[in-house]
ZAKOL-570963 format. One record per residue: z, x, y of N, C-alpha, C, CB in turn. Coordinates in steps of 0.2 Angstrom, whole numbers, plus 5000, padded with zeros to 4 digits. Each point is the difference from the previous one (the first is absolute). Glycine has a CB too. Layout:
ZXYZXYZXYZXY;...
***
This chain:
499844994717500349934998500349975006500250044988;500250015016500449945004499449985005501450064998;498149975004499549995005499649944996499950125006;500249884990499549954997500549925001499350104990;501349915010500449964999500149975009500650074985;499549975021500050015005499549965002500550095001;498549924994499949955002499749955002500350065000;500349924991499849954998500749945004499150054987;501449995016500549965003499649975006501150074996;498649975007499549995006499749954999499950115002;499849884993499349974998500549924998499050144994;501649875003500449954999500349945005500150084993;500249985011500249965007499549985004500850065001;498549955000499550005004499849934999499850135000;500249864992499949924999500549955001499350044992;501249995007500649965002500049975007500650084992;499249975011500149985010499449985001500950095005;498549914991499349975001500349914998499050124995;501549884996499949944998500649965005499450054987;501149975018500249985003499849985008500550044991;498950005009499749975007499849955001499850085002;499649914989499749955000500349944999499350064997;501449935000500349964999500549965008500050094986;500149985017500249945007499349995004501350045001;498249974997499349995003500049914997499350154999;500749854994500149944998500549955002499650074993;500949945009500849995002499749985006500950074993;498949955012499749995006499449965000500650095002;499049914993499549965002500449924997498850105000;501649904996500249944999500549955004499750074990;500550005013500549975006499549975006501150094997;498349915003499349985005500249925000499050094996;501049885011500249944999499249944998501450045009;498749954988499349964998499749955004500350024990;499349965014499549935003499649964998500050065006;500449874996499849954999499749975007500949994989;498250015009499749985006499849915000499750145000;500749845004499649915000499549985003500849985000;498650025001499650015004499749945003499950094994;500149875010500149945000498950005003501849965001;497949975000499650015004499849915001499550164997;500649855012499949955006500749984999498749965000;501850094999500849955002500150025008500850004985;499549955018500150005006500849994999498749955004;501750095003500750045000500249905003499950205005;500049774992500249925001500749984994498449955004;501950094993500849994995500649985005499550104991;500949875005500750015000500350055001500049934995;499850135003500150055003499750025008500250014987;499349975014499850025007500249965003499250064998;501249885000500549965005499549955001500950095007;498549894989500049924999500049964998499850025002;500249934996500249964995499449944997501250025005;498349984995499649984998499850004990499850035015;500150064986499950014992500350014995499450055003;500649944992500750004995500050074997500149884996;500150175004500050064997500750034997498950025008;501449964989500750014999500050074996500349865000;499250164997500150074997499750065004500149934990;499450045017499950065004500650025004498849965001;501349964999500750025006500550044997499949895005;500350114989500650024999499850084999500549884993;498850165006499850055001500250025004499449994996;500449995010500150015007500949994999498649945005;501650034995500850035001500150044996500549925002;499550124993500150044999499850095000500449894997;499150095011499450065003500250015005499049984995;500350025007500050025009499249955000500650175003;499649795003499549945002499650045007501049874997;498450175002499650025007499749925003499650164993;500649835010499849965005499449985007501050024995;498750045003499650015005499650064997500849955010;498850024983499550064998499249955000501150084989;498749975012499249984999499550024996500249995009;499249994990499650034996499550045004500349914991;499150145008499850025002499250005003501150034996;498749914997499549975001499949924996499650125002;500449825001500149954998499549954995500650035010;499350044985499649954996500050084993498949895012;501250064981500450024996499650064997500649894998;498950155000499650034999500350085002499149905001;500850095006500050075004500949995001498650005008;501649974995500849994999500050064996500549875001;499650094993500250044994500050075000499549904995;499750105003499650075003500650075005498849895002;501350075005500250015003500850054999499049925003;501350004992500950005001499850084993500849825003;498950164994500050044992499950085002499449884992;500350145014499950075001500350025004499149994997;501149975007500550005008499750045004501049994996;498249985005499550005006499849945002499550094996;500649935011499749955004499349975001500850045004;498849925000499549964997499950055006500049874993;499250155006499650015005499249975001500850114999;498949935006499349935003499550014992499750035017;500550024979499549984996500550004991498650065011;502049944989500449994994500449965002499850104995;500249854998500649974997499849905005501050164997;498449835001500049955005499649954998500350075009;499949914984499949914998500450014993498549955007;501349984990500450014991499950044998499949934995;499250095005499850034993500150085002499149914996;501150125009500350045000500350074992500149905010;499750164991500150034994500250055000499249954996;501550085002500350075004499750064997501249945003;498350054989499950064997499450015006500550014985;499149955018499350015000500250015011499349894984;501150085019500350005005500450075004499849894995;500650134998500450045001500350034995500149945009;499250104987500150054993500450065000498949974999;501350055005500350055000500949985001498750075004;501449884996500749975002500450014995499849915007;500950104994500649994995500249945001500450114999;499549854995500249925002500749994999499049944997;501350025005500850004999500250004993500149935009;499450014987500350024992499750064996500249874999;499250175004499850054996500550055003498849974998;501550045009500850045001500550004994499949975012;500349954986500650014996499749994992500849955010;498650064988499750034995500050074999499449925002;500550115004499750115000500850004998498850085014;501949874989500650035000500549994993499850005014;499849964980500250004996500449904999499950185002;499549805001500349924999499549974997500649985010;499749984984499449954998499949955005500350004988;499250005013499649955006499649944996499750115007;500449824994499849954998499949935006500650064989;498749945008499649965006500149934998499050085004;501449884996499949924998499649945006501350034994;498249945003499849945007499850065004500949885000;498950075005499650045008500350035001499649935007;500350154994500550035005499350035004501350034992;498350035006499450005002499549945002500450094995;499449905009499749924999499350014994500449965015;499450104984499349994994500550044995498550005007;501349974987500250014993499950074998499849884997;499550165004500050075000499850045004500149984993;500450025013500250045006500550054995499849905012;500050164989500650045000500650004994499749985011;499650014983500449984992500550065000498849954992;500950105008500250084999500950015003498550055002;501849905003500849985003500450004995499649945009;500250024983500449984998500050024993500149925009;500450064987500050014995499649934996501050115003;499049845000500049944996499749955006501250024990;498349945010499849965005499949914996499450135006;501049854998499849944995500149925005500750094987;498749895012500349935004499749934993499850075017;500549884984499849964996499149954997501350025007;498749994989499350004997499550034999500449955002;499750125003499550045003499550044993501150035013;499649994983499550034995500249984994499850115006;500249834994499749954995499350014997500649935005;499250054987499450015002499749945003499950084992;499549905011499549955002499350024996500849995011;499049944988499550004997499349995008500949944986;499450095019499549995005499850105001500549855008;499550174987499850075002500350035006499149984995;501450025007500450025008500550044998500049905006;500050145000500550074998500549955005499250154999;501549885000500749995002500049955006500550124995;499349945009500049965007499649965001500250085005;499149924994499649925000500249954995499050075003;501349944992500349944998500549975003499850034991;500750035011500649965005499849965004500650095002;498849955003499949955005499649945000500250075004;499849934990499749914997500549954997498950064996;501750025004500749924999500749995005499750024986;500150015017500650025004500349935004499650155001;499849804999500749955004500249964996499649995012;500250034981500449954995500349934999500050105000;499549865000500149934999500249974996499549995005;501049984993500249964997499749944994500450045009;499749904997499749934999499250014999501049945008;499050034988499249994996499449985005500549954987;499650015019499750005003499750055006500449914994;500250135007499850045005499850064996500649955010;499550064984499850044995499149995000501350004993;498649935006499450004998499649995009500349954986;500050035019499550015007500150105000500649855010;499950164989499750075000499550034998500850004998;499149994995499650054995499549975002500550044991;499349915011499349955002499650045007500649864995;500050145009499750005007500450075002499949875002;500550184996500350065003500549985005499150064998;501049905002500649975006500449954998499350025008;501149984996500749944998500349985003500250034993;500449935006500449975007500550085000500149814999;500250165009500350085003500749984995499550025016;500749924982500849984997500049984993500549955010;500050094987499949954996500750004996498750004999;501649924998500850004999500049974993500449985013;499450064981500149984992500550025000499050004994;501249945000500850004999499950054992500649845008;499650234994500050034994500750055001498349994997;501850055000500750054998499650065007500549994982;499950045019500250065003499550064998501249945000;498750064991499950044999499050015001501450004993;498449935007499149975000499650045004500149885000;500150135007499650025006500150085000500349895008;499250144994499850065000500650065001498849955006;501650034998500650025003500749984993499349975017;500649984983500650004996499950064992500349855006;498950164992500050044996500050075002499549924994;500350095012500450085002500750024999499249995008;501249954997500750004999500350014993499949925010;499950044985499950004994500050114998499349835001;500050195000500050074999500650015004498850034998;501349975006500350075005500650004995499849985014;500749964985500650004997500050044992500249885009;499250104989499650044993500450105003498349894997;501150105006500150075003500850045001498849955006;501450034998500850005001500450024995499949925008;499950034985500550004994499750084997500149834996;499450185005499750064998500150065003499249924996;500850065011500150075004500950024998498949985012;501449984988500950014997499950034995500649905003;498850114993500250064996499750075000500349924992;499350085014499850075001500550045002499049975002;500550115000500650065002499650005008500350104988;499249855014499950035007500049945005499250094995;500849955013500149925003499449985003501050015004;498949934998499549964999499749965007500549994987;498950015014499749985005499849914998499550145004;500949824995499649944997500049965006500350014989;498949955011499949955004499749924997499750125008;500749854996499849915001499649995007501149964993;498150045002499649965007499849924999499550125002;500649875003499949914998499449975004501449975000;498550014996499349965003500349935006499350034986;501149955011500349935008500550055005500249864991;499450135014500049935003499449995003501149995001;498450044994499350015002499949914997499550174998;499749835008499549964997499950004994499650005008;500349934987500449965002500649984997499149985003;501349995000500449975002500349954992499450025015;500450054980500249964994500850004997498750034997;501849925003500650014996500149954995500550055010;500049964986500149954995500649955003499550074989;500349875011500349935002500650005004499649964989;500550065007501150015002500050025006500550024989;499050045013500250035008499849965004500050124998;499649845003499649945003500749975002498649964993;501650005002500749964998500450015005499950014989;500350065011500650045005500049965008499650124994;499649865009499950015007499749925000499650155002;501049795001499749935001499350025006501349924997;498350034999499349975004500250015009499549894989;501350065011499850015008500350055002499849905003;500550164996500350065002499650045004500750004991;498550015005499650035002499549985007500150034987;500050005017499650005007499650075003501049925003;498550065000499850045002500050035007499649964991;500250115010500350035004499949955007499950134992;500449895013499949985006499850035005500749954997;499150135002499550035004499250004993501250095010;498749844988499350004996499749995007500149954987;499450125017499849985008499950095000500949885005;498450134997499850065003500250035005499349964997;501150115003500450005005499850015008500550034991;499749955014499749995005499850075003500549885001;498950125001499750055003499750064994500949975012;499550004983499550044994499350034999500649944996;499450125002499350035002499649964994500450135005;499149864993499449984996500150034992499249995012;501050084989499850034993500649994997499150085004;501649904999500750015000500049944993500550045015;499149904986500349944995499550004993500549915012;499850104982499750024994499749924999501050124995;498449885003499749934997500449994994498750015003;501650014992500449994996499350034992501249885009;498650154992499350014994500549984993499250125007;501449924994500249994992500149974996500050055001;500349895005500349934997499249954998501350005010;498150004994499649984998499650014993500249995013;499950044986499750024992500449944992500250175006;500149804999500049944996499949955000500550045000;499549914995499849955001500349945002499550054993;500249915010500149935005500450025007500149914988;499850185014500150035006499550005003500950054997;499149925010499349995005499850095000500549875010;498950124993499450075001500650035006498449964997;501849985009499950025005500749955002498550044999;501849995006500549945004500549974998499349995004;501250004997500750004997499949934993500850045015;499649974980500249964996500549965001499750064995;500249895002500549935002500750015001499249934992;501250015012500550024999500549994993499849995012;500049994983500149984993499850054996499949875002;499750175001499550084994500650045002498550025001;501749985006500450085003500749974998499350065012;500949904987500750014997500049994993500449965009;499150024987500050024993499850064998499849914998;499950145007499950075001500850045000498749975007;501649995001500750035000500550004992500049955014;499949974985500450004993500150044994499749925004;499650114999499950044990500050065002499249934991;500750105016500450055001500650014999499350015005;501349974998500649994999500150004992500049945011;499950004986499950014991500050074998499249894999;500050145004500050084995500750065003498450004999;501849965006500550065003500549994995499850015014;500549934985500549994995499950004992500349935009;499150064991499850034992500250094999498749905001;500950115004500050115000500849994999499050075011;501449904993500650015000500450004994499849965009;500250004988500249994993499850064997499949885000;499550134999499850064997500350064998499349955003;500750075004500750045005500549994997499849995009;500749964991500250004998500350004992499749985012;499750014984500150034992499950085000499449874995;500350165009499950075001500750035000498849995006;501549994998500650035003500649994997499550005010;500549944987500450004997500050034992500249925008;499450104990499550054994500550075001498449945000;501350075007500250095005500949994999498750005014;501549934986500950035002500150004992500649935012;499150024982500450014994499850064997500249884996;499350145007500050084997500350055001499249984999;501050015008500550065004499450035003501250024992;498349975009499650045003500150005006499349984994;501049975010499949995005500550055005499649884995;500850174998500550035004499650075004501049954990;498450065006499750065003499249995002500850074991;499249855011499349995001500049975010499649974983;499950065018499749985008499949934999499350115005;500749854999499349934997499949985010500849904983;498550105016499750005008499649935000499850145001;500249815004499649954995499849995010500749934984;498550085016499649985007499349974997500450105008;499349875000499449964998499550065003500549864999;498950124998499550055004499749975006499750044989;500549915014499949975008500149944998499150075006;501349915001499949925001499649944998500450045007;499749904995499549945000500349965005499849994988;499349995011500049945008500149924995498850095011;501749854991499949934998500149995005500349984991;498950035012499749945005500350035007500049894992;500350155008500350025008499350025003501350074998;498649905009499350045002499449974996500550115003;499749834996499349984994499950034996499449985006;500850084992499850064994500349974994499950115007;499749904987500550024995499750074998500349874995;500350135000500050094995500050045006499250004988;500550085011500250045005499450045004501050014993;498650035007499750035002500050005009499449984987;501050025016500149985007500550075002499949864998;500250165009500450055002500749955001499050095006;501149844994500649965003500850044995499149845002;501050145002501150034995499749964995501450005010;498549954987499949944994499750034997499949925004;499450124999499850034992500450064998498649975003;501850085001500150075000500750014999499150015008;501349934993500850015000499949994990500849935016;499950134983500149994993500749994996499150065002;501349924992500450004998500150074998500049884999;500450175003500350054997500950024997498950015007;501149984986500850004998499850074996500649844998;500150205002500350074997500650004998499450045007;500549964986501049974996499850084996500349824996;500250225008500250084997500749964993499850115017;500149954978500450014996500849985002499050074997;501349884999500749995002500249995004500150034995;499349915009500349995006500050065006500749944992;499050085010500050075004499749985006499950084991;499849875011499849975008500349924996498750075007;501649894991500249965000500349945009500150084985;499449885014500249955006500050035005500549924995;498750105005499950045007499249965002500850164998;499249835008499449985004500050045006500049894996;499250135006499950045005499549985003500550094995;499349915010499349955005499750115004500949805008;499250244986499650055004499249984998501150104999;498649935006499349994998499550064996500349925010;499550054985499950044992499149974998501849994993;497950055005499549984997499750034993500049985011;499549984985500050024993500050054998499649934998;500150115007499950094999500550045000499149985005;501649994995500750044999500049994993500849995010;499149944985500550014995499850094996500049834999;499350165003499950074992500550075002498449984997;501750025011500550065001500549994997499650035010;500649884992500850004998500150014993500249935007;499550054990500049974992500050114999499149834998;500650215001499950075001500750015003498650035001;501749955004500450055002500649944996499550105013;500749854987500549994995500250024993499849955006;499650074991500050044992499750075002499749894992;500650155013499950065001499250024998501450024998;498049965004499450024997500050045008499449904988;500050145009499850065007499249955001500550184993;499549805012499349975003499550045001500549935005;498950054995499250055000499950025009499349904990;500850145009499850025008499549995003500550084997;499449895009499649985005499549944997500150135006;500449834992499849944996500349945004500150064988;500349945011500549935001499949995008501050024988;499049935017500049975004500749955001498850034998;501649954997500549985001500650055002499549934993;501350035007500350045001500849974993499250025016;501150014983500549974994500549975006499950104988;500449855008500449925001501050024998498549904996;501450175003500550014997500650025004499350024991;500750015016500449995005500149925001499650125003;500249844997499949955003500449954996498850055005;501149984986500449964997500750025000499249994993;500950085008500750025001500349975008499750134992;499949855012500349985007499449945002500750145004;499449814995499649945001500149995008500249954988;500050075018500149995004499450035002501049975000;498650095000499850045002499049965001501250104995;498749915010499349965001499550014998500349985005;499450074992499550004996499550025003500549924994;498850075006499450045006499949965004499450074993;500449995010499849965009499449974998500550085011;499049914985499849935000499450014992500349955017;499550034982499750024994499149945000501750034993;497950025004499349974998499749944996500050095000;499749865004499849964994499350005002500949924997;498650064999499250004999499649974996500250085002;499349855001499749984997499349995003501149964995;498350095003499550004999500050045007499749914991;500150075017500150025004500549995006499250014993;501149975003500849975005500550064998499949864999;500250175006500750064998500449955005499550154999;501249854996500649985005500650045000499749904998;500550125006500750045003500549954997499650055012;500849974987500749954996500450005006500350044986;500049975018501050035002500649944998499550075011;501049964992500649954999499849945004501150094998;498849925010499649945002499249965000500950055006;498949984993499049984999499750014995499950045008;499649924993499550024993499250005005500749914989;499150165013499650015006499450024995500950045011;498449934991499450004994499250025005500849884991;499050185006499350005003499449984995500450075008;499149884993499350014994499850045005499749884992;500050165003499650055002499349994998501050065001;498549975003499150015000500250054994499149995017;500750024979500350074997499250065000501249924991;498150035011499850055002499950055006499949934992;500550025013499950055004500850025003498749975001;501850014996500649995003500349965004499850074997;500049895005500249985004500349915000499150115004;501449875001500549954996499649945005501350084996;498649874998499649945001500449975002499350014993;501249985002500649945003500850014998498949904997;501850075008500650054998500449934998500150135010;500649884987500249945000500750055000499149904994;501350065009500950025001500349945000500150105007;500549914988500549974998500650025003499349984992;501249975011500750014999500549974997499650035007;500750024989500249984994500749975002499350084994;501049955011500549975004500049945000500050075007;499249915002500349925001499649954995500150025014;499450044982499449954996500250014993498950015008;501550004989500250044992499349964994501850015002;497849925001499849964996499250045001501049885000;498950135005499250045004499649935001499750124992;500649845010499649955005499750015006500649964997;499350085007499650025005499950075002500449915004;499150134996499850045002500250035008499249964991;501050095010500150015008499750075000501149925004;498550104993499750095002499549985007499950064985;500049895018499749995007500549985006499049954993;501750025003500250005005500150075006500349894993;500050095013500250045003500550045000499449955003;501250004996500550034997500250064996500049925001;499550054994500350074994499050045000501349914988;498850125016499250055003500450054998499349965012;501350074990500250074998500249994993500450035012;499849924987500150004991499350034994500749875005;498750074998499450024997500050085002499449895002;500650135003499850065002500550054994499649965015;500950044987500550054996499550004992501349955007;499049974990499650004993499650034997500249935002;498950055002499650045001500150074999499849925007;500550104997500150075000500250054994500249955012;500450004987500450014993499650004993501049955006;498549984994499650014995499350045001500649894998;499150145007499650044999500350094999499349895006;501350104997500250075000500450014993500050015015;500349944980500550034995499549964994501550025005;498149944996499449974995499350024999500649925002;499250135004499250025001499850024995500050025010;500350014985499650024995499749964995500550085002;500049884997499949944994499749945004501150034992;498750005015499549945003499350025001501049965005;498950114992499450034999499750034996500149995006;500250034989499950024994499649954994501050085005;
***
């Protein structure tokens, strides 16, 4: 008897200290601080917070005060597809991955742990809102919930999810460009119906997210939730009121609209993806009355997103979410308005490549910090992993985590970091933006371009010929074949 009784005390405690492990296992994962990802795509680091005054963003800004303002981040390929690709695995682009839209990380890079299938394996509800992947089913298996606006409606055109999306995604309005659409597949690049907030593709995401939020306040787990936005993509659609914001004659256009001098040939982007619209020439610049109605409604969607933002966030404070949630809000590469002739991005210039990056830790914890280290997209997945204590995939990641960097903003960040578009590899550093196109069949470099970011911060002239900066090239050169050769031949 008493053995029997010995051991069933055994057998008593045993669950006891089982049902208390699981319990601060539980206790611990709840103390997980949860992520709110913003994801923006073609916003350019042009805010009141990046100390200009042009755009109205009153609720990025105020993010930004209460984070950490990286000032000097880039992307790592300037066109949204492979970006993505790229930031979402925290691999770099190489000669034969991650290098146009249609880019595809299961089919590219199948064997990866993607950032949100990391905080999936570790016990996060994961939730894809809007673009975050740029194709609708890339990499369904990340999340628990994938959802972007109209996508899986039914349609009476026999289309699965993703081919419907991308028969609505630039969502028009006004009946007439509704009907030049459906006639012809194309439309104007702007457009400014006077409807709510809630009409446009984006404002019904926004709309989910905050859904979402009310719903994740009553779970037990923490949560990977993402806002992807379609503006400040082509086109250039907002409702009325953000037009409104920006008088007719405020808007100007840039004053390096001008090929930089000594520019190599392959360096200046024809602009392909502006031209997909309508009453936009095949060929050669648009009027000066197109490019500032172009400027305008960009500006508009930045202040539209904004708002949005700003209903999100304020959703995140009345819940008190905001006490145990990350919120990261970057774009997937810059944009060109007209700098260099170019519009949109596909270019190696700082324009297409420079990015907005804000980090608002839990209660304030980097609050009104700005840092000019130099960072690129392929940190966030380390950071994001080593702020919520996750263990990263071994001999994966090509970034580096940002989390020193939050704790001490002075600190400078890498000596210089990768950009890549098709066969343009560029060297970043704190001073240069040093570029070879390369033959890539036989290796060999066709044409260089350098930048100094010093006396030229805008890239108006090319001096990789002069003589001066010979030892410059040469260094670069060197630097980019010797810490990049792989991802320059592989």
């Amino acid at each position: 008897m008493k053995s029997i009784l010995k051991l069933n005390l055994v057998a008593f405690f045993s669950v006891l200290l089982l049902s208390c492990h699981f319990k601060e296992e539980k206790v611990s994962n709840l103390n997980k601080p949860n992520v709110l990802f913003l994801y923006m795509d073609d916003l350019r680091p042009e805010l009141a917070c990046y100390g200009k005054t042009q755009l109205i963003s009153p609720n990025i800004d105020d993010l930004a005060s209460h984070g950490i303002i990286f000032d000097n981040a880039y992307c790592n390929v300037p066109v949204c597809g492979a970006s993505r690709a790229s930031m979402l695995t925290g691999m770099l682009p190489t000669k034969s991955r991650f290098l146009n839209y249609n880019s595809f990380v299961e089919q590219e890079t199948p064997n990866a742990v993607t950032l949100p299938q990391l905080f999936k394996n570790n016990g996060y509800i994961t939730i894809s809102n809007g673009k975050v992947y740029h194709h609708l089913d890339d990499r369904e298996t990340d999340w628990d919930e994938v959802w972007r606006p109209y996508a899986f409606d039914k349609n009476d055109k026999g289309l699965a999810p993703t081919d419907y999306w991308q028969s609505l995604w630039r969502d028009y309005q006004l009946p007439e460009n509704i009907k030049l659409y459906k006639e012809t597949g194309t439309g104007p690049a702007y457009e400014k119906a006077d409807v709510n907030d809630s009409i446009y593709i984006d404002g019904l995401m926004a709309q989910k997210v905050i859904r979402d939020l009310k719903k994740l306040k009553q779970k037990k787990q923490p949560f990977f939730l993402t806002a992807g936005f379609i503006a400040n993509h082509l086109p250039f659609n907002a409702p009325k009121k953000y037009w409104d914001l920006y008088p007719t004659e405020s808007i100007k256009q840039p004053y390096n609209n001008f090929i930089p001098k000594n520019a190599p040939s392959q360096s200046v982007c024809g602009s392909p993806e502006l031209r997909q619209y309508a009453f936009i020439p095949n060929e050669g610049q648009v009027t000066d009355s197109v490019a500032k109605e172009l400027i305008h409604g960009y500006y508009a969607t930045v202040s539209y997103v904004d708002a949005l933002i700003g209903e999100i966030l304020t959703t995140l404070r009345t819940l008190e979410l905001d006490k145990n949630t990350i919120v990261i809000l970057v774009s997937d590469h810059g944009y060109n308005l007209q700098e260099h002739t170019e519009w949109a991005k596909f270019t190696n210039h700082r324009t297409s490549a420079k990015v907005p990056l804000l980090i608002n830790l839990p209660n304030n914890k980097a609050k009104n910090k700005t840092t000019d280290a130099l960072v690129e997209l392929v940190d966030i997945y380390p950071t994001l992993a080593d702020l919520c204590n996750l263990k990263i995939p071994e001999n994966q990641l090509d970034g580096k985590s940002l989390v020193s960097i939050i704790d001490n903003p002075s600190l400078k960040g890498k000596e210089s970091v990768l950009i890549k578009r098709l066969n343009g590899y560029t060297i970043k550093t704190s001073k240069y933006a040093y570029t070879e196109y390369i033959n890539e069949k036989n290796n060999t470099v066709m044409q260089k371009m350098l930048f100094d970011h010093v006396q030229d911060p805008d890239e108006n002239t090319n001096v990789a010929n002069e003589p001066e900066y010979a030892h410059i090239v040469k260094m670069l050169s060197n630097t980019l074949r010797n810490q990049y050769g792989k991802n320059m031949n592989d």
